[in-house]
C-alpha positions in Angstrom: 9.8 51.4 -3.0 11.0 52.6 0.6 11.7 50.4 3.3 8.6 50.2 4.5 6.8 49.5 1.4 9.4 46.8 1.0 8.6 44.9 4.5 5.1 45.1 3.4 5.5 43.1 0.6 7.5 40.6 2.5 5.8 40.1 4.9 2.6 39.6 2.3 4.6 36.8 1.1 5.6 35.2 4.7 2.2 35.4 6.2 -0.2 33.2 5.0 2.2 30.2 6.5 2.5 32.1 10.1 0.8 29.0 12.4 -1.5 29.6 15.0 1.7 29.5 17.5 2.9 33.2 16.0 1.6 35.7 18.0 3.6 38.2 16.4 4.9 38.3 13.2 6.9 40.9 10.7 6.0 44.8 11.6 6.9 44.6 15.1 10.0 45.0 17.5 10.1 41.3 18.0 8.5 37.9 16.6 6.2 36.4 19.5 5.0 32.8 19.9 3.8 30.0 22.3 6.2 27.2 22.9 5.7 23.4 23.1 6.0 22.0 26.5 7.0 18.8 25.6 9.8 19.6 23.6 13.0 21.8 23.4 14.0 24.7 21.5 17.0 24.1 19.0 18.1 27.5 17.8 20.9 27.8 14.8 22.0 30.8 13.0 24.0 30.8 9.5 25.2 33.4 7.1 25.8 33.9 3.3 27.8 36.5 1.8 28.6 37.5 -1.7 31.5 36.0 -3.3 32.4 34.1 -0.4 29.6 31.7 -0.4 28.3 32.1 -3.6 28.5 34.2 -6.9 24.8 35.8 -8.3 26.6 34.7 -12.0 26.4 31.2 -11.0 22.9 31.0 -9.3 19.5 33.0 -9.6 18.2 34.9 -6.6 15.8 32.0 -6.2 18.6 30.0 -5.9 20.4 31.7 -3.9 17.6 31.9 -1.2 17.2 28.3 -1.6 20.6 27.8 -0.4 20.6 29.8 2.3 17.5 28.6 3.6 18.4 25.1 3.1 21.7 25.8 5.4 20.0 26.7 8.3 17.3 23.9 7.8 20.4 21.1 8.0 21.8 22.0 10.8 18.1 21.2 12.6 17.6 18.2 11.0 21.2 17.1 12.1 19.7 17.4 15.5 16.8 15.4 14.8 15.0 18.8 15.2 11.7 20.0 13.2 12.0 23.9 12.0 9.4 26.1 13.4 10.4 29.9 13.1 12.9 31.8 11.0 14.0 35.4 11.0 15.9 36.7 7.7 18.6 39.9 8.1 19.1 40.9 4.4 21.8 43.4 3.9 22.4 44.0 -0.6 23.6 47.1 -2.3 21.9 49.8 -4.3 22.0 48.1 -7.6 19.9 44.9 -5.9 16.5 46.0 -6.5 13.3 45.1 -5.0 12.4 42.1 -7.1 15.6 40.6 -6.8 14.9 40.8 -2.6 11.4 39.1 -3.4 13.0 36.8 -5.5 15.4 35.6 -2.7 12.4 35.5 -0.3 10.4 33.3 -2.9 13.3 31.0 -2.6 13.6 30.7 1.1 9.7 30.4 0.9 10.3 27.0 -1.3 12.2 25.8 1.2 10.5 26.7 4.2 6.9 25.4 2.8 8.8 22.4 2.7 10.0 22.5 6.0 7.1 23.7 7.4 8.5 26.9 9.1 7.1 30.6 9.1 9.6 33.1 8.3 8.4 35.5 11.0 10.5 38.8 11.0 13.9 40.0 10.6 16.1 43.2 9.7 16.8 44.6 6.2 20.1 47.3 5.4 22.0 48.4 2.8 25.4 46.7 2.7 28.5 46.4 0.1 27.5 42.9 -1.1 24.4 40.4 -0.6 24.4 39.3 2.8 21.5 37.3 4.4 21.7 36.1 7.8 19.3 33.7 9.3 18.8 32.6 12.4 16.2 29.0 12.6 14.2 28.4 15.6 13.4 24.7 15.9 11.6 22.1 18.0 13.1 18.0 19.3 12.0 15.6 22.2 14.7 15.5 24.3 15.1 11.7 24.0 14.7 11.8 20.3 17.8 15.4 20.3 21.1 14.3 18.8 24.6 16.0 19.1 28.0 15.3 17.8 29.4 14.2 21.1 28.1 10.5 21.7 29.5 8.4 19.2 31.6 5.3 21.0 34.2 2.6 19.3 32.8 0.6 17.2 29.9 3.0 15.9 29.2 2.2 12.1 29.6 6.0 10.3 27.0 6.3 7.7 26.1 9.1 5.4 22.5 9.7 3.6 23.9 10.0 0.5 26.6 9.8 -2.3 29.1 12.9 -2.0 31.1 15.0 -4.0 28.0 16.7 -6.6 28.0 20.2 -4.9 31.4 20.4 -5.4 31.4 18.9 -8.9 29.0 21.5 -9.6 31.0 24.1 -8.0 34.2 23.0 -10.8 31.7 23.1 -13.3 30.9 27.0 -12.5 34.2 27.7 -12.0 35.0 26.3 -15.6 37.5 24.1 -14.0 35.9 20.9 -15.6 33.6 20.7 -18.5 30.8 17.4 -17.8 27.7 17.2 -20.3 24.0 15.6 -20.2 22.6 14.3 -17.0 26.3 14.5 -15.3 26.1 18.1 -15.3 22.5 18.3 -15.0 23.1 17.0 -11.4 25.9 18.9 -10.9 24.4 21.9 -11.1 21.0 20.9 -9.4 23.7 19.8 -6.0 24.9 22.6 -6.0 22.3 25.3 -7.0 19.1 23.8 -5.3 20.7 21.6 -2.5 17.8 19.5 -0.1 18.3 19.4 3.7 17.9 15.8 4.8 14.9 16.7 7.7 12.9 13.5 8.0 15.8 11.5 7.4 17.5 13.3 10.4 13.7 13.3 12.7 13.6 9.1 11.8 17.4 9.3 12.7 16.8 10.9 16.2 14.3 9.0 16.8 16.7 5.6 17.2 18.4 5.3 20.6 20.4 3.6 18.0 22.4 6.8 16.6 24.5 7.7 18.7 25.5 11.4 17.5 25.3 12.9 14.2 25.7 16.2 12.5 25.2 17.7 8.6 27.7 17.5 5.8 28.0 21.2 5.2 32.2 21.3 5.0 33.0 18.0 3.8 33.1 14.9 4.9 37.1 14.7 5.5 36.5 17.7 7.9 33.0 17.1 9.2 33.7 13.9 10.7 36.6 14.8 12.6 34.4 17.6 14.0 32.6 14.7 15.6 35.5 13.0 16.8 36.9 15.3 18.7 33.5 16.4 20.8 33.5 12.7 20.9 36.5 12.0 21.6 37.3 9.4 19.7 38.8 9.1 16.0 37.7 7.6 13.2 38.3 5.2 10.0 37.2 6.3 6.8 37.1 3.3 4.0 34.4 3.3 1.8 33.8 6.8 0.4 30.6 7.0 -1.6 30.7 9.3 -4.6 28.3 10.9 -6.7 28.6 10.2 -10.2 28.9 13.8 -11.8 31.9 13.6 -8.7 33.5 10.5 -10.0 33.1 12.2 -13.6 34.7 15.6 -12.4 38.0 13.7 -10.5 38.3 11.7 -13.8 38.7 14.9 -15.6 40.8 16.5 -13.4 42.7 13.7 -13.2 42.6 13.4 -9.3 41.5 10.7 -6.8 37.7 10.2 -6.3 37.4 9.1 -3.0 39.7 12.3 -2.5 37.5 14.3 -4.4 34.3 13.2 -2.4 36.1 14.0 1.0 37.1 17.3 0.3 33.7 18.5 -0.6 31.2 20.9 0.6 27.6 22.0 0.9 26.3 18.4 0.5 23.7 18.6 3.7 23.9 15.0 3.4 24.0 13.7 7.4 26.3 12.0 9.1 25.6 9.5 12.0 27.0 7.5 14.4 25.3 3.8 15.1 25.2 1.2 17.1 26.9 -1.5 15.0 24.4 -4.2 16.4 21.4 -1.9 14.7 23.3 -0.8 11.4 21.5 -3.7 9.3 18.4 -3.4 10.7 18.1 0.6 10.4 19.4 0.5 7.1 16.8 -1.9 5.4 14.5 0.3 7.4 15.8 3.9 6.2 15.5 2.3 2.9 11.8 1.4 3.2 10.9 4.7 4.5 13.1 7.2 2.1 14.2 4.5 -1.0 17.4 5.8 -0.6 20.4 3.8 0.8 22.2 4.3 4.3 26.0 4.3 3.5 28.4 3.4 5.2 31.6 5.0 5.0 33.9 3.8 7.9 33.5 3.0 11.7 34.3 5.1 15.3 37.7 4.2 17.1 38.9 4.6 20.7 42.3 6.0 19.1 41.7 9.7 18.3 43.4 9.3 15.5 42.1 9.7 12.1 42.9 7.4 9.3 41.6 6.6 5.9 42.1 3.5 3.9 43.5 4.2 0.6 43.9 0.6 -1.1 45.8 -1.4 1.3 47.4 1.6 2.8 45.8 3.7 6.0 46.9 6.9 5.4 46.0 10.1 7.8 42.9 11.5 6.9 43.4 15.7 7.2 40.8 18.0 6.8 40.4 19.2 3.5 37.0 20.6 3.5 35.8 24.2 3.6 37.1 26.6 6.4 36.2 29.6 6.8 39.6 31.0 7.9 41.9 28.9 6.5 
């Protein structure tokens, strides 16, 4: 199949789900469509390569398209943003053949049928390894757009959800811990087919409440000081909620949980700043909407620093999340 038979088929796939918006989808120079004039854009961009952010022995295609979908979908539902547009640069190597493109299509499809996005154009090259590149195009209010600068003292931090399962899932890949039944059943599940937390973060930004937030996507150890320092403020961290296919891979590794939790990654789980006065209130409500529990894990200080309490000890909290360059 040559190039052009190839964007063909993609864009067979792609578009049924192109809303009336899309003047111009795949098989021109550039994607077209008519903006909202009530709202603003949100725009985000994120990249996957081979053997840096994942392995194709670990995950299907599928999969992997999942993932790299579900990315970019986070970090607009961390702004309280709803996904509207995607475009997809694919670069893989000789031996990747056509099906295993469609099958990484079919997987961003999952996501974005989900989401409620079109994927409407994009770029495909040969390239040493898998890359895929997408950039997310993405609608919010402005009174209802949240950033990680705004948090104040006092702010409850609260996650969407138990942490540490990507990474346990990651171990159990890497045959650096052995779990069995439903414990690595959800490892696997975190880490292979992740979910990005968008109504959670549109119900979020809606709440003059929530102050700022942001996703999960490099742990939490390292996430939250990301939104300390555009807030200028620190943080303490004392109640780490951990996934139990986590707690189950720290006790085999004989390392501390709450440890464990902290230094993971690619959770998408958000994390939010609120108003402490609004905490119990939005959290019996969050729970009504999603039956799932807002956790808290800690509270915004006035001194930069950040701590963690480990039993009756505060103890620095470093980054230990994923970095890119470090």
């Amino acid at each position: 199949m040559r190039e052009d038979d190839l964007v063909v088929a993609i864009r067979a796939l792609v578009d049924a789900d192109a809303p009336a918006r899309v003047r111009v989808g795949i098989g021109d120079d550039a994607a077209v469509w008519q903006p909202s004039r009530s709202h603003r854009s949100a725009i985000t961009t994120d990249a996957l390569i081979e053997d840096v952010h994942f392995k194709r022995a670990w995950a299907s295609d599928r999969e992997i398209g999942i993932r790299a979908m579900v990315a970019n979908v986070s970090d607009l539902a961390a702004m309280g943003a709803r996904p509207i547009l995607a475009t997809v640069a694919l670069g893989f190597p000789s031996a990747f053949g056509n099906e295993n493109v469609l099958e990484l299509y079919r997987g961003m499809l999952e996501v974005a049928r989900q989401a409620r996005l079109c994927i409407v154009g994009g770029d495909l090259t040969r390239a040493p390894v898998v890359t895929i590149a997408i950039t997310l195009v993405g609608e919010v209010r402005d009174s209802n757009l949240k950033l990680r600068r705004g948090a104040r003292a006092g702010d409850a931090i609260v996650v969407t959800g138990p942490l540490g399962a990507a990474r346990a899932g990651l171990d159990v890949l890497r045959e650096s811990v052995k779990l069995e039944g439903a414990l690595v059943e959800e490892a696997l599940r975190a880490y292979r087919t992740p979910q990005a937390r968008l109504a959670q973060g549109r119900w979020l930004g809606a709440s003059a409440n929530v102050h700022a937030m942001m996703d999960c996507s490099d742990g939490l150890s390292t996430d939250v000081a990301r939104l300390c320092a555009a807030s200028g403020t620190g943080a303490l961290i004392d109640d780490v909620p951990i996934a139990a296919c986590a707690a189950a891979a720290a006790r085999a590794l004989g390392v501390d949980a709450a440890g464990y939790a902290l230094a993971g990654g690619e959770e998408y789980e958000l994390i939010a700043a609120i108003a402490p006065r609004a905490l119990t209130y939005l959290s019996a409500r969050f729970h009504a909407r999603f039956n799932r529990a807002l956790l808290r894990v800690g509270e915004i200080r006035k001194d930069p620093e950040m701590l963690v309490r480990i039993g009756d000890r505060l103890e620095t909290l470093a980054p230990a999340g994923f970095d890119h360059f470090a």
